[in-house]
Each structure stands twice: as structure tokens, then as C-alpha cells.
C-alpha positions as CSV (number, residue, x, y, z in Angstrom):
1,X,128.1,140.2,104.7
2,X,128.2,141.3,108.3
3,X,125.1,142.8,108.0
4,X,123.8,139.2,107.3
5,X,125.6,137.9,110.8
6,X,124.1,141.1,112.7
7,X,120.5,140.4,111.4
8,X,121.1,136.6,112.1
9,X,122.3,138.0,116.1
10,X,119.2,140.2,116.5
11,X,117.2,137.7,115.6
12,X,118.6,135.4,118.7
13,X,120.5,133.2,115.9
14,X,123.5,132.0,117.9
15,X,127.2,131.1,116.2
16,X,128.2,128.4,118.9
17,X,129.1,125.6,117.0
18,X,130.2,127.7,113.8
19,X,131.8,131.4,114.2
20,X,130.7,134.0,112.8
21,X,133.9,134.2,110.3
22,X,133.1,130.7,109.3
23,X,129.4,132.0,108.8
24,X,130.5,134.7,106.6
25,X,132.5,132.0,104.5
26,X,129.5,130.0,104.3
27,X,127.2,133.0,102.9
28,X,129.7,134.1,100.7
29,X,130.5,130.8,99.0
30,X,127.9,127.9,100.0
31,X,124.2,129.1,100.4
32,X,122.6,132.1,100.7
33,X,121.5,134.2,103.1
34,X,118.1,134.1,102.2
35,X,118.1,130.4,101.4
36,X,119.5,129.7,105.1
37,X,116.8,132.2,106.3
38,X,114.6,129.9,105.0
39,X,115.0,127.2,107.7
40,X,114.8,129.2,110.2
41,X,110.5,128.9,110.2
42,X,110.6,125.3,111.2
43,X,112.1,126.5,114.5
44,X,110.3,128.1,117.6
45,X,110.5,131.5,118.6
46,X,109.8,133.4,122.0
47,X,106.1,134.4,122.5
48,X,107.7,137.9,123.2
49,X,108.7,138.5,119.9
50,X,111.5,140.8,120.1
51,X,113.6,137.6,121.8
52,X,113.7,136.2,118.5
53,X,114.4,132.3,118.3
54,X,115.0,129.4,120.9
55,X,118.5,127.9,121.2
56,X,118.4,128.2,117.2
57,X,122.5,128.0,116.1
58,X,123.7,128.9,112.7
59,X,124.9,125.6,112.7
60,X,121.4,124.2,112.6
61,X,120.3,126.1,109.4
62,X,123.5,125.3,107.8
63,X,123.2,121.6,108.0
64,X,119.7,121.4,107.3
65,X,120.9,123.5,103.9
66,X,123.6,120.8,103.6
67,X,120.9,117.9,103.8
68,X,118.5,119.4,101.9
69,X,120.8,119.6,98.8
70,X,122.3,116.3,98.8
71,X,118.5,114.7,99.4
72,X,117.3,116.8,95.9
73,X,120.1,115.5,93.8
74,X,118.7,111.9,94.6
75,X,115.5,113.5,94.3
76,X,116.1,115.2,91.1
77,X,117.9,111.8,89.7
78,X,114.4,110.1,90.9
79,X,111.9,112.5,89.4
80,X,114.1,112.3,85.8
81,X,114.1,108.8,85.7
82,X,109.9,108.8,86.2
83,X,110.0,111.2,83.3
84,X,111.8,108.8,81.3
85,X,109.4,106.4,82.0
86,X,106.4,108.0,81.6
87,X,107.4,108.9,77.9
88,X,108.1,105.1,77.5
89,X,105.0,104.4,78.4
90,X,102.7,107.1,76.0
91,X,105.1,105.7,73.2
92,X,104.7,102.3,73.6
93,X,101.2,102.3,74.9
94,X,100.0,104.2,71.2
95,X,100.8,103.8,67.8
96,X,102.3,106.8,65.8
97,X,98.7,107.2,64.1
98,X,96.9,107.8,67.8
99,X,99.9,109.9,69.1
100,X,99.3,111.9,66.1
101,X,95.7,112.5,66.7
102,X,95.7,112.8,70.7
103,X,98.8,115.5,69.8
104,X,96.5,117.6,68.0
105,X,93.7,117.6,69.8
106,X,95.9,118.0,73.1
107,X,97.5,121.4,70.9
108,X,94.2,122.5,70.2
109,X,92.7,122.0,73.5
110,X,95.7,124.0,75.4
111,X,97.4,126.0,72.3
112,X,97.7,129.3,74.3
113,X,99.6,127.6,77.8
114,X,101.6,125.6,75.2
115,X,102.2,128.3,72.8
116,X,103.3,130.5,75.8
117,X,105.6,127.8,77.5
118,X,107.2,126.2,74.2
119,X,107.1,129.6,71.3
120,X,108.6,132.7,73.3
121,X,111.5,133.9,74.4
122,X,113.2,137.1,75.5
123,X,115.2,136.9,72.4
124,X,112.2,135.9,69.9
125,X,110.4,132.6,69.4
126,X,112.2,129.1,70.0
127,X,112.0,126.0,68.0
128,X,108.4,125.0,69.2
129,X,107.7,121.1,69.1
130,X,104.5,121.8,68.2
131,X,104.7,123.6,65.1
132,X,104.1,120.7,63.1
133,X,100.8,119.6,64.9
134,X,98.9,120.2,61.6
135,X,100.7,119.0,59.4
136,X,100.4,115.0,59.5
137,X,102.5,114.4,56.9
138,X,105.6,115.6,59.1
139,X,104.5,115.5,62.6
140,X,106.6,113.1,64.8
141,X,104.8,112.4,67.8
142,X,108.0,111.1,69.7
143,X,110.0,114.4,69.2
144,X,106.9,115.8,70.9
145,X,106.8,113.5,73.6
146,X,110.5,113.7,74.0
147,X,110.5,117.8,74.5
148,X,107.3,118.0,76.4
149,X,108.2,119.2,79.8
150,X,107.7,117.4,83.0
151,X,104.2,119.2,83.5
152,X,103.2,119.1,80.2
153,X,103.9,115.5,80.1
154,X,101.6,114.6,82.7
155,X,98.7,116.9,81.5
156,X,99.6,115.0,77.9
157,X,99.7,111.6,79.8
158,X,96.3,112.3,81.1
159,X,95.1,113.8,78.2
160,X,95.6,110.7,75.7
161,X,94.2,108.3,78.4
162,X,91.0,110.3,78.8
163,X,90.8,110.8,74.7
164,X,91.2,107.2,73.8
165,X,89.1,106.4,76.5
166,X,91.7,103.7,77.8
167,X,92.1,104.3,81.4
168,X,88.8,105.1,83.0
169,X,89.2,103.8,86.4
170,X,89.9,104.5,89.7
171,X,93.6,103.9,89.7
172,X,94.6,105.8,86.8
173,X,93.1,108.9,88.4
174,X,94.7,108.2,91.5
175,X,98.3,107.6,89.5
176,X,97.3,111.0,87.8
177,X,97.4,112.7,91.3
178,X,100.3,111.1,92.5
179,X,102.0,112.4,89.6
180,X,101.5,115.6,90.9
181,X,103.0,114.9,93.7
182,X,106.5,114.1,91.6
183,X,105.9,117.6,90.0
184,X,105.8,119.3,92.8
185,X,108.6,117.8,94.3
186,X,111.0,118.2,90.6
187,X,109.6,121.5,90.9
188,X,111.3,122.3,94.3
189,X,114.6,120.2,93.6
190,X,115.1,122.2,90.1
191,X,115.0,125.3,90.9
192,X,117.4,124.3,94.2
193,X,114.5,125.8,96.5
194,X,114.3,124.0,100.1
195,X,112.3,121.3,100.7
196,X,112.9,120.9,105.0
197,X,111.1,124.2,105.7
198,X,107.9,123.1,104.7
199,X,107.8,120.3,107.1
200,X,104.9,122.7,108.8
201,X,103.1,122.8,105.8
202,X,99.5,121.1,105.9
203,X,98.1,118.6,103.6
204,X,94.3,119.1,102.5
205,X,94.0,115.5,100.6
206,X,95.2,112.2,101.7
207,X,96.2,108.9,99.1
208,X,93.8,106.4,100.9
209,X,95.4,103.5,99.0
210,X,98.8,104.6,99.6
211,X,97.6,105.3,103.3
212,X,96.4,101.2,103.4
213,X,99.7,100.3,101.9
214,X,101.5,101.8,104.5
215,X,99.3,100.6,106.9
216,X,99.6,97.4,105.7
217,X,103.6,97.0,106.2
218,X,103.6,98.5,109.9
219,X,103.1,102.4,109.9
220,X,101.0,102.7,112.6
221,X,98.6,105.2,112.9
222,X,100.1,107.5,114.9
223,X,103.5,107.8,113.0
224,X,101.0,108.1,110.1
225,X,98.8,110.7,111.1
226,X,101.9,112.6,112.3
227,X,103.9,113.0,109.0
228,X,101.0,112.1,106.1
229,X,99.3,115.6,107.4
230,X,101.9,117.2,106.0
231,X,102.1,118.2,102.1
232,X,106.1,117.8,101.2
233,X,105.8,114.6,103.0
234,X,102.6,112.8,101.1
235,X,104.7,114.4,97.8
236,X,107.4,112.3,98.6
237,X,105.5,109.2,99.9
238,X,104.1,109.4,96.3
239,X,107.2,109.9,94.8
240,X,108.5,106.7,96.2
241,X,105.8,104.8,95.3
242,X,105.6,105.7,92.1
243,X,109.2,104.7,92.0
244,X,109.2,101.7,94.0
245,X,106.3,99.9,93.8
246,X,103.9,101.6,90.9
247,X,106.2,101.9,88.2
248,X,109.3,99.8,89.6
249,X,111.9,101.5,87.8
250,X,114.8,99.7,86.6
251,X,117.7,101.0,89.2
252,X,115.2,101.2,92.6
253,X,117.4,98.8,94.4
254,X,120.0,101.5,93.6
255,X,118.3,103.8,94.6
256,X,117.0,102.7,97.7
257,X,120.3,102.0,99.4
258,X,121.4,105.2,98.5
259,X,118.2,106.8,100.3
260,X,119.0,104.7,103.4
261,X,122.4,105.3,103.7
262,X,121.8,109.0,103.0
263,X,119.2,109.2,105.7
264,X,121.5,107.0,107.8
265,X,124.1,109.4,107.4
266,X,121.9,112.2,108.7
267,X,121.6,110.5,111.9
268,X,125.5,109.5,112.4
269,X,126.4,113.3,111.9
270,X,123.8,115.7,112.2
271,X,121.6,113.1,115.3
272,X,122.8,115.1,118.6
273,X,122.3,118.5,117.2
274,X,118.5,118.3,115.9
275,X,117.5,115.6,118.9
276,X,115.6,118.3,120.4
277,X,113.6,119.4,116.8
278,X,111.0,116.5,116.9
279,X,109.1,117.1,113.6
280,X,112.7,117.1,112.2
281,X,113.1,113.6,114.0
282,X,110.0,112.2,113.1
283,X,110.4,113.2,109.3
284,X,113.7,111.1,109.2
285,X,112.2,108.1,111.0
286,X,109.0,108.2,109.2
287,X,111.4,108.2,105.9
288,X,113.3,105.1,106.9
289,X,110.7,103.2,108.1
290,X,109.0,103.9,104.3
291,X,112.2,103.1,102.8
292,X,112.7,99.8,104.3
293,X,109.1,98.6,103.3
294,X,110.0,99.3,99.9
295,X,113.6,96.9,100.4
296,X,111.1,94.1,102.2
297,X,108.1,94.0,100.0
298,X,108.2,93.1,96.1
């Protein structure tokens, strides 16, 4: 563990606000070294780069750990509950006789990523939902639906919309890539990887209607072309509003008080020590002010 602390010190890490016994404690029992490591590339560094980082404390990558973990178990809570509901919706949008034939032409048109995500196992081959595709006489299409995966399920979702022919229009293609969005961010929340580091992360694609939404309810352009560049960021806009205001799931008042007072929180404690990290500050207002459109507007 001291090696951790000594590799933290040559790398201009400072122990400040939390000792370097107390940082031992942390590594040891909280997070990782590595995962703390992983904040440390939203911060700036020396152009000489054997001075390591600028007035960058332990305490800073410890927090933002801290944050990050209690923001992906809302997440996490968000992104299961948008599961749910996308199953509801295959199962009562089709009746058993069209989920059966969408579910086997969806297993014959992806049978080896299915076979390889649902059959095998270290220890030999797992109960695959799929087993029974061709058999119609004891296929149930919502034991399927019910073990699909979260990626699966969207690739599914998309698949019976697109073989029924339901669904050809511009905004189920764009609810398709929002989607995504969720995917990635259950992705990062599940496997208890951080999300703050990749505030510096560039987006390539922008959701226009999303963007006019915004807009719309008083994001002005600047805050918006400041935080929609970035990729985490539009995968949570799109989480929320695939939340809040697509699919309007049952608990979202819930929900969004517990966002705002989490994000309020961040500012009571954590406020004087990142007030110098703007992208970190603009991130958290950006956030509120997105929140609070979704408490005004219906």
C-alpha cells in the first residue's frame, strides 16, 4: 500500500486535506487504487511533465469516487426500471402468436452472438432461453423477453418493430438511439466503472430533438454547447429523458428529488473544494438545470 501513496507523491498528488494513513485506509477498504487513479485524467498537469499534476489532493479523487458511486446506484435503479418497461411494452404491444414469430426470426438472424452470450459457460452450457425457439408448441415468448439482457433487449425491441413493420418513423429510430445511450450508461454503473472521468470525452452525434427540448425550457446555447459535446453527458441527457418525459415512468417524481437533492448535496459538501475544476462545475449545474425542467414541464 505505500507504494500506492509514493506513486500518488511522485506524481505531485498532494495528502492535504486527507493523510496519507487515512489514504492507505481508504485504498485498503473503499476504492481502489486504480479506480481513484482513474480521476486523476480530468485534472491538469504541468507542461513539464516530470511535475506531475496541479494542486491535485487525494482528497479530490476520493470524493469524486464517493460521488460517482452514490450517483450509479440512482443510475443503476433508473436504467432497471427502463428495462422493466421496455419488456412491458414488447409484451403488451404483440400477441403471443407475433412474439413467437419475431423470436424466431430474431434467433435465426443473430443465433451465434446469442448462442455465445445465453449457451456457454466456464463450467458447460447454461439454461439458454432460446432453446425452445423452434419448437412453437412450447416456446413462451415472455420467459424470453423476461431473460433477454439489457442489450439484447433493445436489439430485440428494435428487431420486432422493424419485422412487423410497426414503427417506421423518425421517432422510433431516434428512441432506438437514445436507448443506447441508457446502455451505455447501465453498462458503466454495472460493472462499478467511473463515470466523472470521462467528462473530457467528445461526442460525435448530437439528439437534435432532445437538443430543441432543452432549448426550449431555457438551456442556452452556450451552457449547451459546453456539456452536450460531451458523450457521458448526452448518455445521460437521454437517460433522463427517456425516463422523464418519453417513457414517464411510474416513480419519476421519486426519482427526481432524489437526483436534486443528490446533486444538491454535492454542492453543500464537496462545493469549495472542486470550485476551481470548471468542467466539474459546469457538469453539476448543467445537471440541475435539466433536472428542474423535468420537475416544471409535464
Amino acid at each position: 500500500m505505500n507504494n500506492f501513496i509514493e506513486e500518488l507523491k511522485k506524481s505531485n498528488i498532494k495528502f492535504k486535506n486527507i493523510d496519507e494513513t487515512k489514504a492507505n485506509e481508504i485504498i485498503k477498504k473503499e476504492f481502489s487504487f486504480y479506480h481513484l487513479l482513474d480521476y486523476s485524467i480530468i485534472f491538469d498537469k504541468y507542461k513539464n511533465p516530470n511535475m506531475g499534476f496541479v494542486n491535485l489532493d487525494f482528497s479530490m479523487l476520493y470524493h469524486l469516487a464517493k460521488i460517482d458511486a452514490e450517483f450509479s446506484l440512482i443510475l443503476m435503479q433508473m436504467c432497471m426500471h427502463i428495462e422493466n418497461h421496455i419488456k412491458v411494452l414488447i409484451l403488451e404491444e404483440f400477441d403471443e402468436n407475433d412474439l413467437k414469430k419475431a423470436t424466431i426470426n430474431f434467433y435465426k438472424d443473430n443465433q451465434y452472438d446469442l448462442d455465445r452470450i445465453y449457451c456457454y459457460h466456464d463450467n458447460g452450457p447454461l439454461n439458454n432461453p432460446f432453446n425452445n425457439c423452434f419448437n412453437e408448441n412450447t416456446l413462451k415468448p415472455y420467459q424470453i423477453i423476461d431473460a433477454l439482457q439489457f442489450g439484447s433487449l433493445i436489439r430485440f425491441y428494435d428487431f420486432t418493430n422493424t419485422f412487423f413493420q410497426k414503427s417506421f418513423n423518425k421517432q422510433f429510430f431516434l428512441e432506438i438511439k437514445m436507448l443506447e445511450s441508457v446502455r451505455r450508461i447501465r453498462n458503466i454503473v454495472a460493472h462499478g466503472s467511473p463515470l466523472l472521468n470521462k467528462i473530457s470525452l467528445p461526442t460525435s452525434t448530437i439528439n437534435h430533438e432532445l437538443r430543441v427540448f432543452l432549448r426550449n425550457n431555457g438551456v442556452n446555447q452556450k451552457m449547451f454547447k459546453t456539456n452536450m459535446s460531451i458523450q457521458i453527458i448526452c448518455d445521460l441527457c437521454d437517460t433522463f429523458d427517456i425516463y422523464f418525459r418519453k417513457y414517464k415512468i411510474s416513480n419519476s417524481e421519486k426519482t427526481l428529488y432524489e437526483i436534486e437533492s443528490f446533486l444538491n448535496g454535492i454542492e453543500r459538501t464537496y462545493g469549495n473544494e472542486f470550485k476551481s475544476q470548471t468542467k466539474l462545475i459546469s457538469l453539476f449545474n448543467f445537471l440541475k438545470k435539466v433536472i428542474n425542467i423535468y420537475k416544471i414541464v409535464d
